[in-house]
C-alpha positions as CSV (number, residue, x, y, z in Angstrom):
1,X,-36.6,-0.5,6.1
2,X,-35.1,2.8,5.1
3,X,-36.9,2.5,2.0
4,X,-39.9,2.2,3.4
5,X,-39.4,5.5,6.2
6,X,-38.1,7.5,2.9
7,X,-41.3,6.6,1.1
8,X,-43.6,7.5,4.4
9,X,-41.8,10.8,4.7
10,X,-42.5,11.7,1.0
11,X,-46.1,10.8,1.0
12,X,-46.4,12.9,4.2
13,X,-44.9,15.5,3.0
14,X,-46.9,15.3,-0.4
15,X,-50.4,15.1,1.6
16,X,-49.2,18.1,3.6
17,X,-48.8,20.5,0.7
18,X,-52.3,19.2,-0.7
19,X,-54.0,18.9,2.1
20,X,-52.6,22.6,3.5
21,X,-53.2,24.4,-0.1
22,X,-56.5,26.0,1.4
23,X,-54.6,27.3,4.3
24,X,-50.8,28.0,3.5
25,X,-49.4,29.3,0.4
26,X,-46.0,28.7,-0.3
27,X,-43.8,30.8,-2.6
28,X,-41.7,29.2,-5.4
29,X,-38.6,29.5,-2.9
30,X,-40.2,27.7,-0.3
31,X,-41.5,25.2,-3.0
32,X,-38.1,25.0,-3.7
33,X,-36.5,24.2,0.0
34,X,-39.0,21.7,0.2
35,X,-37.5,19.8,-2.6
36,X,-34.5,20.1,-1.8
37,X,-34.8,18.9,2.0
38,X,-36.5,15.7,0.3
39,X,-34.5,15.0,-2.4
40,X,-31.3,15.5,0.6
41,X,-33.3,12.9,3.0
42,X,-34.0,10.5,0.0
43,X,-29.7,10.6,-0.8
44,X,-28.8,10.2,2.6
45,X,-30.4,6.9,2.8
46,X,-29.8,5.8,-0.2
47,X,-27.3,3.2,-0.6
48,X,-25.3,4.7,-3.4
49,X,-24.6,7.4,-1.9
50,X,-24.3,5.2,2.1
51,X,-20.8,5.3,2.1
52,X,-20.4,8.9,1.8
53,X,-22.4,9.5,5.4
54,X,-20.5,6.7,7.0
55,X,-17.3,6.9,5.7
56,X,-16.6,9.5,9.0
57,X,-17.6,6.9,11.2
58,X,-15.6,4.4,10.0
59,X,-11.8,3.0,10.5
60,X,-9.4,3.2,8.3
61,X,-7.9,-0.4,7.9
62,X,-5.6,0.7,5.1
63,X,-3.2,3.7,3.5
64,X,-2.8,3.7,0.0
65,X,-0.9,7.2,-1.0
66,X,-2.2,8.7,-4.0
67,X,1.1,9.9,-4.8
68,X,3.8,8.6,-3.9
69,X,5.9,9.7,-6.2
70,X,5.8,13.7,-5.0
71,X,6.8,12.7,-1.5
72,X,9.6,9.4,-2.1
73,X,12.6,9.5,-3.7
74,X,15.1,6.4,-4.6
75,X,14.8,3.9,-7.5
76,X,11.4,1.9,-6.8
77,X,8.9,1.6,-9.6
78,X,6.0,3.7,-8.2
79,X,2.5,2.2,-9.7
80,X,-0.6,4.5,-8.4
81,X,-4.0,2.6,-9.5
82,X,-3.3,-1.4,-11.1
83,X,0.1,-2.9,-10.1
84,X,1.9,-3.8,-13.4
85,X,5.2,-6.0,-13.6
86,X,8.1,-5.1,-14.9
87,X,9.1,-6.2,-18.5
88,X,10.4,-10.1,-18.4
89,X,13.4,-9.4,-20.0
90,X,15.1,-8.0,-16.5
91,X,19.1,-7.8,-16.9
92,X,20.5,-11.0,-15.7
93,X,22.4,-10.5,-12.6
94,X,26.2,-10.5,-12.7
95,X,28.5,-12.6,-11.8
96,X,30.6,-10.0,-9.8
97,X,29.2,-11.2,-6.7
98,X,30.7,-14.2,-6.1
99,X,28.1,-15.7,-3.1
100,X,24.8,-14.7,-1.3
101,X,27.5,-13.2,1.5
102,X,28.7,-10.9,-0.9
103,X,25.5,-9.3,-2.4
104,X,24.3,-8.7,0.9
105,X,27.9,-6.7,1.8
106,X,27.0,-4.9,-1.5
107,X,23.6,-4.4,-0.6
108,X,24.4,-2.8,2.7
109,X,27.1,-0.9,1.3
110,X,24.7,0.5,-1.2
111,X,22.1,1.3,1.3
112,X,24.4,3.3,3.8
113,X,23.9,0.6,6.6
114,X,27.4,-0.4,7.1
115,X,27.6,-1.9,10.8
116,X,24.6,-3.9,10.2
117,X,23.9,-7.3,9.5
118,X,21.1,-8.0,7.0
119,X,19.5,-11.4,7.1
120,X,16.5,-12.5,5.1
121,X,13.7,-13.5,7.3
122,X,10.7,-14.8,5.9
123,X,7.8,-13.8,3.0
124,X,4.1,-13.9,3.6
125,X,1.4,-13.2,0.6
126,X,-2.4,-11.8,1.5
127,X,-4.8,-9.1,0.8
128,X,-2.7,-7.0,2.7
129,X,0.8,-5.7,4.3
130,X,0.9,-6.0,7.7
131,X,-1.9,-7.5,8.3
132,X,-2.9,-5.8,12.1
133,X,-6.4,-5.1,12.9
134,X,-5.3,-1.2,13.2
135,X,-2.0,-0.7,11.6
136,X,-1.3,1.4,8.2
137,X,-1.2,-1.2,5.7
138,X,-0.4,-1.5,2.0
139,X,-3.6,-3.1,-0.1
140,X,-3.4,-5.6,-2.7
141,X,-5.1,-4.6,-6.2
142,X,-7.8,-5.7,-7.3
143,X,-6.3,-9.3,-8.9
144,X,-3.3,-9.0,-7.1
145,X,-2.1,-10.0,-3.9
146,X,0.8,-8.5,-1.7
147,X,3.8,-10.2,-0.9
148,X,6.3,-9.0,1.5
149,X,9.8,-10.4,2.3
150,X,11.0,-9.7,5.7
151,X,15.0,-8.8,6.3
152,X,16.4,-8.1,9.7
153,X,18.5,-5.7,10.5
154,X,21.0,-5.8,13.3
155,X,22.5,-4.1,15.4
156,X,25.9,-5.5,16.1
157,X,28.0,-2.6,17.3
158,X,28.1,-0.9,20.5
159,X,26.4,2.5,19.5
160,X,23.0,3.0,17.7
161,X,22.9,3.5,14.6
162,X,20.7,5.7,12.0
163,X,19.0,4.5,8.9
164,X,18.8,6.8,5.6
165,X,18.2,4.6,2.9
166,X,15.4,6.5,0.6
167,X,17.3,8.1,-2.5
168,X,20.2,5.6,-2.9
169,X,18.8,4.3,-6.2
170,X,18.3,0.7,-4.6
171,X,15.7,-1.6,-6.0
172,X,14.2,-5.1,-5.7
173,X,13.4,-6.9,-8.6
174,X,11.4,-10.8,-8.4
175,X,11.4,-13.1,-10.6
176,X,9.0,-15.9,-10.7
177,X,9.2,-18.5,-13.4
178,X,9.1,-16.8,-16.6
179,X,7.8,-13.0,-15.4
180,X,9.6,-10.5,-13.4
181,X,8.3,-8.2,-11.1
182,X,10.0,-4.8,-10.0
183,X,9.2,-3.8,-6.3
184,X,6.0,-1.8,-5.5
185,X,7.1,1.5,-3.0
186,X,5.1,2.4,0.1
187,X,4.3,4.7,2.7
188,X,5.5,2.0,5.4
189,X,7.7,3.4,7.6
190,X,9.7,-0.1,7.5
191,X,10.0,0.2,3.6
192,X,13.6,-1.4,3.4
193,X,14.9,0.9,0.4
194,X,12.9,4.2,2.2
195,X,13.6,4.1,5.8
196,X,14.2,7.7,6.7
197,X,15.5,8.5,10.5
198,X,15.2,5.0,12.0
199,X,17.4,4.6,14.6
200,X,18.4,0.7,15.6
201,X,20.0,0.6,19.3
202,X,22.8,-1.5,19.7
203,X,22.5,-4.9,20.3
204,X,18.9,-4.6,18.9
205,X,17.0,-5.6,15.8
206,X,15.2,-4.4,13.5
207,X,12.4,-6.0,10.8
208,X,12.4,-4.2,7.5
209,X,10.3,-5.1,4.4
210,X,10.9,-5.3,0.4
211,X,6.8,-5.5,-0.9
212,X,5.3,-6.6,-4.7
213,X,2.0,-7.0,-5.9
214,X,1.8,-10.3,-7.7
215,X,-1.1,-11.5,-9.8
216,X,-3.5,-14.1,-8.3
217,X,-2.5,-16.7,-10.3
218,X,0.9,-16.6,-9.2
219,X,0.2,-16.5,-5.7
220,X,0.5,-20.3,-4.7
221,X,3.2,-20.5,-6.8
222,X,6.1,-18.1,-4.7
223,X,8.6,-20.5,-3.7
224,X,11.3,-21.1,-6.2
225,X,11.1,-17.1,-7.1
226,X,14.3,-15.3,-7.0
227,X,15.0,-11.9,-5.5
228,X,17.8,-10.0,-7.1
229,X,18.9,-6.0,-6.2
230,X,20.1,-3.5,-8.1
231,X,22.0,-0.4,-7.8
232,X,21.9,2.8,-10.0
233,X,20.8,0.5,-12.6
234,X,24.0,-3.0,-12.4
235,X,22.9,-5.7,-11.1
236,X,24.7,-6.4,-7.4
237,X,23.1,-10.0,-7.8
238,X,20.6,-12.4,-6.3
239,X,20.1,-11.8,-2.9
240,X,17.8,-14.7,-1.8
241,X,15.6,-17.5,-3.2
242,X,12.2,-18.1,-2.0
């Protein structure tokens, strides 16, 4: 339909110029602001060019950060355009950690959050992170999917407390059969290794997040991975498995 009203307009605007050439002469600058008013009403319906005329219109379902990297600190493997996964031959966890309870201590320890309890929630794998009509989310790329694992963190004492963690040279590392994936960082707020002036009140609790991109293939395939931290480069262990 807009085709068709483009196509009027430029045949009526053609027959006026001939059809006028008796009566109006028109100088090459007003030939010229013709064109130009045309060729502007021909791009602005045309549909390579649609999403530049709507785009002020529409929401924004998604925050990707072009980079990240100028703005975050900490350890995280930062990965601006395709997600890529870390080489497979990740550093085999130590055995200095003698149980689950202890990486976790570590882990805490590492991250400034002494006086909380971590606990591992749960992990979810879509298009997106979260996945809230309106919210700020974090996008899969294109042949990846996101997966997010879910720790809570709470509040135990009988004062709030404060959360720093961003720039303690913490990071996530997956691995999933034979491939091993290093965290991807984000803008979220609730990034577990960049919260930055999060205060959790006493007795309360709060839901942080540890993301990856994942290829597709791999997506049914999550449970069985392994989720392992390290600090400043050593292994502190495995922290969970999916």
């Amino acid at each position: 339909m807009k085709k068709l009203v483009v196509c009027i307009l430029s045949c009526m605007m053609i027959v006026f110029l001939v059809g006028c050439d008796k009566q109006v002469t028109l100088n090459t600058e007003e030939n010229d602001l013709i064109a130009e008013y045309i060729a502007g009403v021909m791009l602005k319906y045309s549909f390579s060019d649609k999403w530049n005329y709507e785009k002020a219109a529409s929401r924004v379902d998604s925050y990707k950060p072009k980079n990240p990297a100028s703005t975050l600190g900490g350890g995280a493997t930062i990965d601006n355009t395709t997600p890529t996964q870390s080489p497979a031959s990740v550093n085999t966890p130590t055995t200095a950690a003698a149980s689950t309870k202890d990486v976790i201590e570590a882990l805490s320890a590492a991250l400034g959050m002494d006086g909380l309890d971590i606990q591992y929630k749960t992990y979810s794998v879509g298009e997106r992170y979260p996945t809230q009509e309106y919210a700020i989310s974090v996008p899969a790329g294109e042949g990846y999917k996101v997966l997010a694992l879910e720790f809570e963190l709470t509040n135990n004492s009988d004062s709030a407390i404060d959360l720093n963690t961003y720039n303690k040279g913490v990071v996530f590392r997956l691995a999933l059969g034979e491939r091993a994936f290093t965290q991807y960082a984000s803008m979220l707020k609730n990034d577990l290794v960049f919260l930055k002036d999060i205060s959790v009140a006493a007795g309360s609790t709060y839901t942080a997040v540890v993301l990856f991109q994942i290829p597709d293939s791999l997506a049914d395939n999550v449970a069985g991975g392994t989720l392992s931290v390290y600090h400043n480069n050593t292994s502190i262990g495995k922290v969970v498995s999916l």
